[in-house]
Backbone as JSON Lines, residues from 0, in Angstrom:
{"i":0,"aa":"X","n":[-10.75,1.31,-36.13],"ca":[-10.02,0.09,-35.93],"c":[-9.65,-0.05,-34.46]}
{"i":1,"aa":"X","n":[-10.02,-1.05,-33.84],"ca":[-9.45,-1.69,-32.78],"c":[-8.45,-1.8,-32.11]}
{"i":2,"aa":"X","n":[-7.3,-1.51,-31.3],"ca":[-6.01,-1.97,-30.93],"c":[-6.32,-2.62,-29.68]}
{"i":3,"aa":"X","n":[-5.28,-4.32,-30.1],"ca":[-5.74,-5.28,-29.13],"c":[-4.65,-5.35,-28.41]}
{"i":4,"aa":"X","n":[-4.68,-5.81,-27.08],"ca":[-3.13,-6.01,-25.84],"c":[-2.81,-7.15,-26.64]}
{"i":5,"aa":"X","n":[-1.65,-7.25,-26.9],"ca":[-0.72,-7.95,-27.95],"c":[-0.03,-8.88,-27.06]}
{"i":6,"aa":"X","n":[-0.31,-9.02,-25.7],"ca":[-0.18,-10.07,-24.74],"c":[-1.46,-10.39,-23.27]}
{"i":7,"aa":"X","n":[-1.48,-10.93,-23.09],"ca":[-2.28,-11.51,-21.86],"c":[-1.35,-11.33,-20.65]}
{"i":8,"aa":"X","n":[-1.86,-10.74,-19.53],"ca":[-0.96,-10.56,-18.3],"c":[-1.43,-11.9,-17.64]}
{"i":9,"aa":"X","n":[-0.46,-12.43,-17.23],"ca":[-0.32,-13.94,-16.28],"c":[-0.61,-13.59,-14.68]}
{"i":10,"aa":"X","n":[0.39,-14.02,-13.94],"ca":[0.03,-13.87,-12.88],"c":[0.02,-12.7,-11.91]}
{"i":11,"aa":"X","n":[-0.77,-12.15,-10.78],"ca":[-0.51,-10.95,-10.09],"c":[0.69,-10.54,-10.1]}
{"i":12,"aa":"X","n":[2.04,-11.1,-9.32],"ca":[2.9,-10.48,-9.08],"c":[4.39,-10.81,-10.23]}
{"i":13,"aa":"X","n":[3.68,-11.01,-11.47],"ca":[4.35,-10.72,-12.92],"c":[4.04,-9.36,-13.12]}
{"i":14,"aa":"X","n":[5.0,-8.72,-13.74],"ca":[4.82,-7.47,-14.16],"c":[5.52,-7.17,-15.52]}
{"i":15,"aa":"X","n":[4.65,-6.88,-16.54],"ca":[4.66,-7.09,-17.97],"c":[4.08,-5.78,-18.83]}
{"i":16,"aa":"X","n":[5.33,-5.72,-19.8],"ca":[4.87,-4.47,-20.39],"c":[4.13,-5.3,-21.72]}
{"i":17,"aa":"X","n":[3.46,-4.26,-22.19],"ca":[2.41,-3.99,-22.92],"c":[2.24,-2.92,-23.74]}
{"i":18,"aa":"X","n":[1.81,-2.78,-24.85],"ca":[1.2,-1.91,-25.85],"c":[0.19,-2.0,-25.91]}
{"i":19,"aa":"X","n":[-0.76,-1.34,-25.5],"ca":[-1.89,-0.75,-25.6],"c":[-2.4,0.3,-26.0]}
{"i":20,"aa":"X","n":[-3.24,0.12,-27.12],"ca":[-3.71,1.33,-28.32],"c":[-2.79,2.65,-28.17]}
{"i":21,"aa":"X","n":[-1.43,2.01,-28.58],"ca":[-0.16,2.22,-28.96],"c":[0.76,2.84,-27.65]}
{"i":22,"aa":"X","n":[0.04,2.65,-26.92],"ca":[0.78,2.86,-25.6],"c":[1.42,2.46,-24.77]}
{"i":23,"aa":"X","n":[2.39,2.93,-24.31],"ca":[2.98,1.37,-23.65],"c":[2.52,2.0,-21.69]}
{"i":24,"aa":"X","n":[2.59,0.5,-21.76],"ca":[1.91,-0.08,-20.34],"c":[2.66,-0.72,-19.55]}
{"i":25,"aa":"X","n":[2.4,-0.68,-18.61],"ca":[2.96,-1.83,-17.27],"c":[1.66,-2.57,-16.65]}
{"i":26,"aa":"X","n":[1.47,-3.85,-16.64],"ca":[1.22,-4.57,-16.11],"c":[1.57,-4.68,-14.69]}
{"i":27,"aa":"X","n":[0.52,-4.46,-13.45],"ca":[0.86,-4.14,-12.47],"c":[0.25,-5.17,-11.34]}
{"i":28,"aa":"X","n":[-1.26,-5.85,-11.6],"ca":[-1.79,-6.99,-10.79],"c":[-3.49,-6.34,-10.68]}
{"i":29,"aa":"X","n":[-3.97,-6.82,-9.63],"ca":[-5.26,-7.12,-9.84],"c":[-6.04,-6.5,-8.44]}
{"i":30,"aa":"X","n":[-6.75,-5.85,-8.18],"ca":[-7.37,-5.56,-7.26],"c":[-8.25,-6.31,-6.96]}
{"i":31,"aa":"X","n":[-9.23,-6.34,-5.55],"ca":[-9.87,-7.16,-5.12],"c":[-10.97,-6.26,-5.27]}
{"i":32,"aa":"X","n":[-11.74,-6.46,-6.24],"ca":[-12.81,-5.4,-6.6],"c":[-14.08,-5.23,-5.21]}
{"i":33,"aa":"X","n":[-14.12,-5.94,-4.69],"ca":[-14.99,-6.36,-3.6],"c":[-14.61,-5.08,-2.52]}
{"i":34,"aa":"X","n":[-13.4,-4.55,-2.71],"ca":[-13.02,-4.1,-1.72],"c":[-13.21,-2.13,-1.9]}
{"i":35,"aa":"X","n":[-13.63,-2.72,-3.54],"ca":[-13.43,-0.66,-4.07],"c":[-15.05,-0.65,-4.56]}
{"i":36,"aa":"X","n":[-16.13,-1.65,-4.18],"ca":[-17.42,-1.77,-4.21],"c":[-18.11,-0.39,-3.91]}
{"i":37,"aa":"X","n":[-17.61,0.35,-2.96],"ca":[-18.44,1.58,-2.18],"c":[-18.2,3.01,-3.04]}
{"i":38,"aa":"X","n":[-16.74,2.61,-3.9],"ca":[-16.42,3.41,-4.62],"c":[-17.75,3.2,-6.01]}
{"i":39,"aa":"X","n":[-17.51,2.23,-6.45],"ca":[-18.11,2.18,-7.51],"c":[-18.97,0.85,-7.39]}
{"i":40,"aa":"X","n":[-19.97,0.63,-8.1],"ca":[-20.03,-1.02,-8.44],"c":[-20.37,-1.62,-9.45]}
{"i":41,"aa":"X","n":[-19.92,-0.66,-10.19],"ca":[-19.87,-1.01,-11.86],"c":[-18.15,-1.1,-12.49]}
{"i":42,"aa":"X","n":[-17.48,-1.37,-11.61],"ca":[-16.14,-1.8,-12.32],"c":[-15.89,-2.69,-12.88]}
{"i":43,"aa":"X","n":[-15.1,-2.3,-14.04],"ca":[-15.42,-3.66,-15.53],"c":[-14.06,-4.91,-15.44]}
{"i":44,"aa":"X","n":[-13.14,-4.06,-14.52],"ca":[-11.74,-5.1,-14.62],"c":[-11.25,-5.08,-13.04]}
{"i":45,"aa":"X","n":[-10.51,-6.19,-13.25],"ca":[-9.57,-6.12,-11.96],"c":[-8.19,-6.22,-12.05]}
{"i":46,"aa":"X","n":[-7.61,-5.52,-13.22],"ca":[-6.93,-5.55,-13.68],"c":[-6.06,-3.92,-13.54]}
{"i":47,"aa":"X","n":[-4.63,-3.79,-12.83],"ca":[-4.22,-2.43,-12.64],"c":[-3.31,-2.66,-13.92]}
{"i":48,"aa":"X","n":[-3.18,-0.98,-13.92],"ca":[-1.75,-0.89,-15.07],"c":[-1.45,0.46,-14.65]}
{"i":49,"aa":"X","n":[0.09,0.88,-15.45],"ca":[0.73,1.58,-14.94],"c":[1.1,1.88,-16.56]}
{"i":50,"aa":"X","n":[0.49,3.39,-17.34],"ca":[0.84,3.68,-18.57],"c":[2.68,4.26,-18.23]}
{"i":51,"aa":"X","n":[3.11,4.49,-19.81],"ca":[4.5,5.18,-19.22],"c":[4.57,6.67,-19.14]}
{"i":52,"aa":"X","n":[3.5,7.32,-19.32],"ca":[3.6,8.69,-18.95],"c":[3.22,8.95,-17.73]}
{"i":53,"aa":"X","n":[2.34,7.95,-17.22],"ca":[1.82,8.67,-15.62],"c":[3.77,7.67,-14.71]}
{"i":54,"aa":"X","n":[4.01,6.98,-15.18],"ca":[5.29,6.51,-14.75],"c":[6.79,7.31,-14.75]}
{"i":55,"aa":"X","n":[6.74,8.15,-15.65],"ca":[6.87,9.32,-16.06],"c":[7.15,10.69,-15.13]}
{"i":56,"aa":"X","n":[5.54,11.05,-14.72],"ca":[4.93,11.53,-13.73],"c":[5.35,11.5,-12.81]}
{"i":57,"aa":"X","n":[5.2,10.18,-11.8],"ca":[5.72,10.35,-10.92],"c":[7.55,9.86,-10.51]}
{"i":58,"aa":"X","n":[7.72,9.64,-11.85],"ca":[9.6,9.83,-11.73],"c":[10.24,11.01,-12.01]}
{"i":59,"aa":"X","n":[9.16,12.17,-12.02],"ca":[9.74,13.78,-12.69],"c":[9.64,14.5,-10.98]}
{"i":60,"aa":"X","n":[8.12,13.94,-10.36],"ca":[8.2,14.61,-9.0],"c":[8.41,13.66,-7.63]}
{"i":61,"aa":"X","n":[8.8,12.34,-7.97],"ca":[9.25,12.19,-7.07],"c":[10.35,10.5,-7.18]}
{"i":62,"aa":"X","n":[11.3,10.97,-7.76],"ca":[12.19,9.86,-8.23],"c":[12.33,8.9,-7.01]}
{"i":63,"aa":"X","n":[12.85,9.51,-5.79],"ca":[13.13,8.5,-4.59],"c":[12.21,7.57,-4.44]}
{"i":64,"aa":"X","n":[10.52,7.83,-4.69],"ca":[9.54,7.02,-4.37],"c":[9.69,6.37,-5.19]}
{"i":65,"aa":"X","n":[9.68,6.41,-6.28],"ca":[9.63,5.34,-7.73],"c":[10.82,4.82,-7.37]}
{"i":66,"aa":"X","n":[11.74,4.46,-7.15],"ca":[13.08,3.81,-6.5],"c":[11.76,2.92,-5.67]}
{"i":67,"aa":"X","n":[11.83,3.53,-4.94],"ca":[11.14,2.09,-3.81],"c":[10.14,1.43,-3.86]}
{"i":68,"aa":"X","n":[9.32,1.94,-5.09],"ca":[7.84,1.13,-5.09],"c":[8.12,0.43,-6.69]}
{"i":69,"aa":"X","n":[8.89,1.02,-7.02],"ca":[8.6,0.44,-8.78],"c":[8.25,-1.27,-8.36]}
{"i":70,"aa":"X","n":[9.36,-1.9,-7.71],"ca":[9.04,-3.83,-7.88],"c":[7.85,-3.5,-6.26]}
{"i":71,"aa":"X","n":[7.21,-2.75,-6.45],"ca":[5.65,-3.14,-5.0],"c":[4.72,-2.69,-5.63]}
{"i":72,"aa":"X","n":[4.84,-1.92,-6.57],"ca":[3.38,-1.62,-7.23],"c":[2.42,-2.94,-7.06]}
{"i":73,"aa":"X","n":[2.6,-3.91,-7.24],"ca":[1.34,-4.86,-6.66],"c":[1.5,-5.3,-5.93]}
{"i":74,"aa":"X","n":[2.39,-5.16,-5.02],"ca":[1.89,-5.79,-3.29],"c":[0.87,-4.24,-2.75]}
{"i":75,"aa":"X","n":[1.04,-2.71,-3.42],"ca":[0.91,-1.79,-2.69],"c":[-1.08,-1.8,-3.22]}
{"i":76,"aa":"X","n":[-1.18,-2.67,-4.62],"ca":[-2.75,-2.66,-4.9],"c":[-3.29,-3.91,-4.67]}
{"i":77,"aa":"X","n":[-2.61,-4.82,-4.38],"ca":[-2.92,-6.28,-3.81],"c":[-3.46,-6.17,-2.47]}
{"i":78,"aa":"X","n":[-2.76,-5.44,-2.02],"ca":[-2.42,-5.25,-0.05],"c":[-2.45,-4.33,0.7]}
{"i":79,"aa":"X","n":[-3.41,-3.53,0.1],"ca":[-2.99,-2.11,0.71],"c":[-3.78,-1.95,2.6]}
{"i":80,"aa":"X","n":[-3.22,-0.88,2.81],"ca":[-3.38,-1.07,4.37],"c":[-5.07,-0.6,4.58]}
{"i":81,"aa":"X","n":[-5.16,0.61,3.65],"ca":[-6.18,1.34,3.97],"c":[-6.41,1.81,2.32]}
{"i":82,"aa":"X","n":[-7.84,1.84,2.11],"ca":[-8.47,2.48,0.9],"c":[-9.5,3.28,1.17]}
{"i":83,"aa":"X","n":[-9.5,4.58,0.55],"ca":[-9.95,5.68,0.83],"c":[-11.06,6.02,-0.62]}
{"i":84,"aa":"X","n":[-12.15,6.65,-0.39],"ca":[-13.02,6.86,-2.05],"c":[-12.03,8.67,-1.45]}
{"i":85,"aa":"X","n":[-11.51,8.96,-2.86],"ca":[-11.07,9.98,-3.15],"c":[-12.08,11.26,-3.56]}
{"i":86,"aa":"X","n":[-12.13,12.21,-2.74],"ca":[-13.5,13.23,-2.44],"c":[-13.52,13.64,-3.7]}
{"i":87,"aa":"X","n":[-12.28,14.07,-4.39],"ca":[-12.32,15.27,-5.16],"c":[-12.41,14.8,-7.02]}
{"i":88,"aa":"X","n":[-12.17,13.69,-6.99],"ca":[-12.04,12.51,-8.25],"c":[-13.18,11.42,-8.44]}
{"i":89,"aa":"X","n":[-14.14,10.99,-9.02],"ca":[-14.73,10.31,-9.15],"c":[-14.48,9.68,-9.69]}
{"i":90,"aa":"X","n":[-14.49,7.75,-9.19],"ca":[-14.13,6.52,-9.19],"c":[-12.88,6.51,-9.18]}
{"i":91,"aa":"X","n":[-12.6,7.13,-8.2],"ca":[-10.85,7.09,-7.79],"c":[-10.7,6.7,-6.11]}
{"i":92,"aa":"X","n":[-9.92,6.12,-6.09],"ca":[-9.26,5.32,-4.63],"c":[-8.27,6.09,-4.49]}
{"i":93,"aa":"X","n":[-8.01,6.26,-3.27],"ca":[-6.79,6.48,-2.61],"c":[-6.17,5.31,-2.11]}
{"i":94,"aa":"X","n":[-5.46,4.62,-2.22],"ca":[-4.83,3.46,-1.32],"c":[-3.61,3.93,-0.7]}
{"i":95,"aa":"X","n":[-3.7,3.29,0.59],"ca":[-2.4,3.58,1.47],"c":[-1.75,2.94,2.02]}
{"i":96,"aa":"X","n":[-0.36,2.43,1.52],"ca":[0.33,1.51,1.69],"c":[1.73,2.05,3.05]}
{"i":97,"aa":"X","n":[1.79,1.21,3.92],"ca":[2.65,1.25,4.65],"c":[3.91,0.44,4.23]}
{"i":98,"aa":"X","n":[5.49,0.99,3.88],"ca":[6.27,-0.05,3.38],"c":[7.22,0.11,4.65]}
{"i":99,"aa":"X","n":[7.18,-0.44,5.52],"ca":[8.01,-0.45,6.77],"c":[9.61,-1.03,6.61]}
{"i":100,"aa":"X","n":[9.6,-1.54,5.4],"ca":[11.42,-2.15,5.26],"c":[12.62,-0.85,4.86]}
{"i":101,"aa":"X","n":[10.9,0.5,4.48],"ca":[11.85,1.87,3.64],"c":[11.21,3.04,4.66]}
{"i":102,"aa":"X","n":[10.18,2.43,5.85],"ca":[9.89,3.19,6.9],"c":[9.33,4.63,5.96]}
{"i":103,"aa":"X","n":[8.51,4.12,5.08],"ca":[7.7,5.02,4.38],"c":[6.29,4.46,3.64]}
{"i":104,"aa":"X","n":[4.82,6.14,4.16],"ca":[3.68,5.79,3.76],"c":[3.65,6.27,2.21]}
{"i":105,"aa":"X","n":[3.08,5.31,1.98],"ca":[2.98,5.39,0.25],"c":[1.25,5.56,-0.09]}
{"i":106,"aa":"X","n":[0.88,7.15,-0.89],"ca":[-0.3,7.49,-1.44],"c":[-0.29,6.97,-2.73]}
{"i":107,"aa":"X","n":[-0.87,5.88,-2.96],"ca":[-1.24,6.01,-4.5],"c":[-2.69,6.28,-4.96]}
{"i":108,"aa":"X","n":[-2.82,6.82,-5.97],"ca":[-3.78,7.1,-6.29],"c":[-4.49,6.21,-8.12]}
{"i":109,"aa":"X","n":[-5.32,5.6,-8.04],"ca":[-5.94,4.74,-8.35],"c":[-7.18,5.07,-9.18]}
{"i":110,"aa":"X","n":[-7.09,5.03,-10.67],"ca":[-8.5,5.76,-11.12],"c":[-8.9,4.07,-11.49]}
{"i":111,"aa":"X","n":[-10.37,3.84,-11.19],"ca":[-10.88,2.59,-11.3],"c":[-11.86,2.65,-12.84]}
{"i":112,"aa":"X","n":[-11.71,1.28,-13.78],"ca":[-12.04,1.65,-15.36],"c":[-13.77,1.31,-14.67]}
{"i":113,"aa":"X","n":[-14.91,1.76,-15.46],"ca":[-16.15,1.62,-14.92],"c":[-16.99,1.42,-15.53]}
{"i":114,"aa":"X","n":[-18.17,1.02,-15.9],"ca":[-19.07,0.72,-17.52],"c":[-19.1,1.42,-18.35]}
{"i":115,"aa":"X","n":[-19.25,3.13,-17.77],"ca":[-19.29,4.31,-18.49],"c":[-17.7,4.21,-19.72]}
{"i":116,"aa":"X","n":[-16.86,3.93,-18.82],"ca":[-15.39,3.94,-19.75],"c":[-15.64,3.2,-20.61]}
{"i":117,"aa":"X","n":[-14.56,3.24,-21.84],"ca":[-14.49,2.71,-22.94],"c":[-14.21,1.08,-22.01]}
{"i":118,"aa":"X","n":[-14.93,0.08,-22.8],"ca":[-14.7,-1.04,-22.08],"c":[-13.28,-2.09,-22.11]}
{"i":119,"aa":"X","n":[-12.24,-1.32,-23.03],"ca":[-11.06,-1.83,-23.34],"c":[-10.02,-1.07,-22.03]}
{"i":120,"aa":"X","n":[-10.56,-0.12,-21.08],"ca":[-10.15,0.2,-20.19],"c":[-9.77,-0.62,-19.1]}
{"i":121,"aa":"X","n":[-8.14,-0.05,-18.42],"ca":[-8.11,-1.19,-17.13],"c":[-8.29,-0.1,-15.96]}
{"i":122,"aa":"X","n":[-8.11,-0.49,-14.68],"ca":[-7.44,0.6,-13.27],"c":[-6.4,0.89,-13.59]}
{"i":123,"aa":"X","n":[-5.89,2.16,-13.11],"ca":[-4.81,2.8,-14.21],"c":[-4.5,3.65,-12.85]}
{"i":124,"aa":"X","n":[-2.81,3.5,-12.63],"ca":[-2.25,4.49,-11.19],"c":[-2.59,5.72,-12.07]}
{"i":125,"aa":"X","n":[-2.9,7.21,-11.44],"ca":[-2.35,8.59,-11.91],"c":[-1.46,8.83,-10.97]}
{"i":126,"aa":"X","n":[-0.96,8.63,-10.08],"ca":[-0.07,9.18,-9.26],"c":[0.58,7.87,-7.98]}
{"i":127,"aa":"X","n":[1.64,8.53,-7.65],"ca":[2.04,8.08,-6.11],"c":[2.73,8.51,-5.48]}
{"i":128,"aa":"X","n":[2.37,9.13,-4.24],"ca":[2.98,10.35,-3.75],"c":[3.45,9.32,-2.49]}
{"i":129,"aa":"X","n":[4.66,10.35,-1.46],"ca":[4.75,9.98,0.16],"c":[4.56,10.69,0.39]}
{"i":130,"aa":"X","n":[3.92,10.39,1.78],"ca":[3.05,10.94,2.92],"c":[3.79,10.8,4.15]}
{"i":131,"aa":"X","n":[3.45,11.64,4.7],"ca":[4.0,11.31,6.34],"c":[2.6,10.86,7.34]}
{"i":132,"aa":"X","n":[3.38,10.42,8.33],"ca":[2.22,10.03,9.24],"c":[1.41,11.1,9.93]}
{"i":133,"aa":"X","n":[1.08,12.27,9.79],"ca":[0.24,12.98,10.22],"c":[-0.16,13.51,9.39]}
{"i":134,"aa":"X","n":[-0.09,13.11,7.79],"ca":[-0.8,13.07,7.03],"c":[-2.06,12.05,6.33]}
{"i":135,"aa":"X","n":[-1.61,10.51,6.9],"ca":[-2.27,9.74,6.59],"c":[-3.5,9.63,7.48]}
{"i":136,"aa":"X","n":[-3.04,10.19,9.18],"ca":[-3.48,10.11,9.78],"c":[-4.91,10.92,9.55]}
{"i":137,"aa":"X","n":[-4.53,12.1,8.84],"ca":[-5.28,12.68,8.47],"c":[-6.6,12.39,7.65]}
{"i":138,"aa":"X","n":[-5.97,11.72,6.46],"ca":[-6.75,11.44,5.89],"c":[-7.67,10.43,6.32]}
{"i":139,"aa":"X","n":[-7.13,9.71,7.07],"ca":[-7.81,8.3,7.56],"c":[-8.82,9.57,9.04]}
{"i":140,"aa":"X","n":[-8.67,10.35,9.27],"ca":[-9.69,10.76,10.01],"c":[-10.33,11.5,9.36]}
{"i":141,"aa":"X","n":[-10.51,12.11,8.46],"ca":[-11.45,13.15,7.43],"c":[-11.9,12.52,6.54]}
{"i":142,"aa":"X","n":[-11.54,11.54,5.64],"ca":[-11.78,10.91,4.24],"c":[-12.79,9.66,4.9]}
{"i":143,"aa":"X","n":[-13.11,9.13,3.76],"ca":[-14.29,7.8,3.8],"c":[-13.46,7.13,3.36]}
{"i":144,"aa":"X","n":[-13.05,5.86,4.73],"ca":[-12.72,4.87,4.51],"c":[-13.37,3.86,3.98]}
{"i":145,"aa":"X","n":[-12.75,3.06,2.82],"ca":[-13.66,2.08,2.12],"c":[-12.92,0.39,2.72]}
{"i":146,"aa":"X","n":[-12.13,0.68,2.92],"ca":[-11.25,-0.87,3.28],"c":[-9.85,-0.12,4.44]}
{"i":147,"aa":"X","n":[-9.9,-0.98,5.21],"ca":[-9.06,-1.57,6.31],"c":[-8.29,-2.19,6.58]}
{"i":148,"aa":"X","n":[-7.13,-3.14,6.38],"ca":[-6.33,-3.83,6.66],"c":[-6.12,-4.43,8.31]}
{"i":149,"aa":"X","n":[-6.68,-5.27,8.38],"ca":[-6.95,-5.5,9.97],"c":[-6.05,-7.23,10.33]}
């Protein structure tokens, strides 16, 4: 048997919970798939979500961040500064959001849903860490940049 989203998410920067094959969800916004192309190019949605255990997750290791991103989760996948294909994860993004009003870099990490996935799959955060700047820096000089913010 089937379990169907028992609502339709409206606009990007609505954020709407959800049950999904009995799970509950956050509704988080929409990526610009064009932009995670190099990562993959078989992605089935453009649609992010945020289950409540990986929400969970990162409110067990890092509460202060979830304080400041919970209402940016979709400006931080709408807008991100820099997107990275994640070496060690396949069809996973790194996105890296600069939030300069909390003078903090924000890692989220981004598993993208793909043909192979069950097709009732969305983009789904596993994580979101802070970074410091000689860490991003880092990454942005070692990692494969896929997108830019220019």
């Amino acid at each position: 048997m089937q379990k169907q989203i028992q609502s339709k998410p409206h606009k990007a920067d609505y954020i709407k919970e959800v049950n999904m094959y009995n799970i509950n969800i956050q509704y988080i916004g929409k990526i610009d798939r064009e932009k995670f192309k190099e990562i993959s190019s078989k992605i089935i949605t453009d649609e992010v979500i945020l289950t409540d255990k990986q929400r969970q997750h990162i409110i067990a290791r890092h509460p202060e961040i979830y304080e400041i991103v919970k209402h940016k989760f979709n400006k931080i996948v709408e807008e991100p500064d820099y997107i990275l294909k994640d070496s060690l994860r396949e069809n996973t993004a790194m996105i890296i959001k600069i939030i300069e009003e909390k003078n903090k870099i924000i890692n989220l990490i981004l598993r993208l849903a793909v043909e192979d996935d069950d097709a009732r799959n969305k983009n789904s955060i596993i994580t979101c860490i802070p970074i410091g700047e000689s860490r991003m820096k880092s990454y942005i000089n070692n990692g494969k940049i896929i997108y830019k913010n220019e």
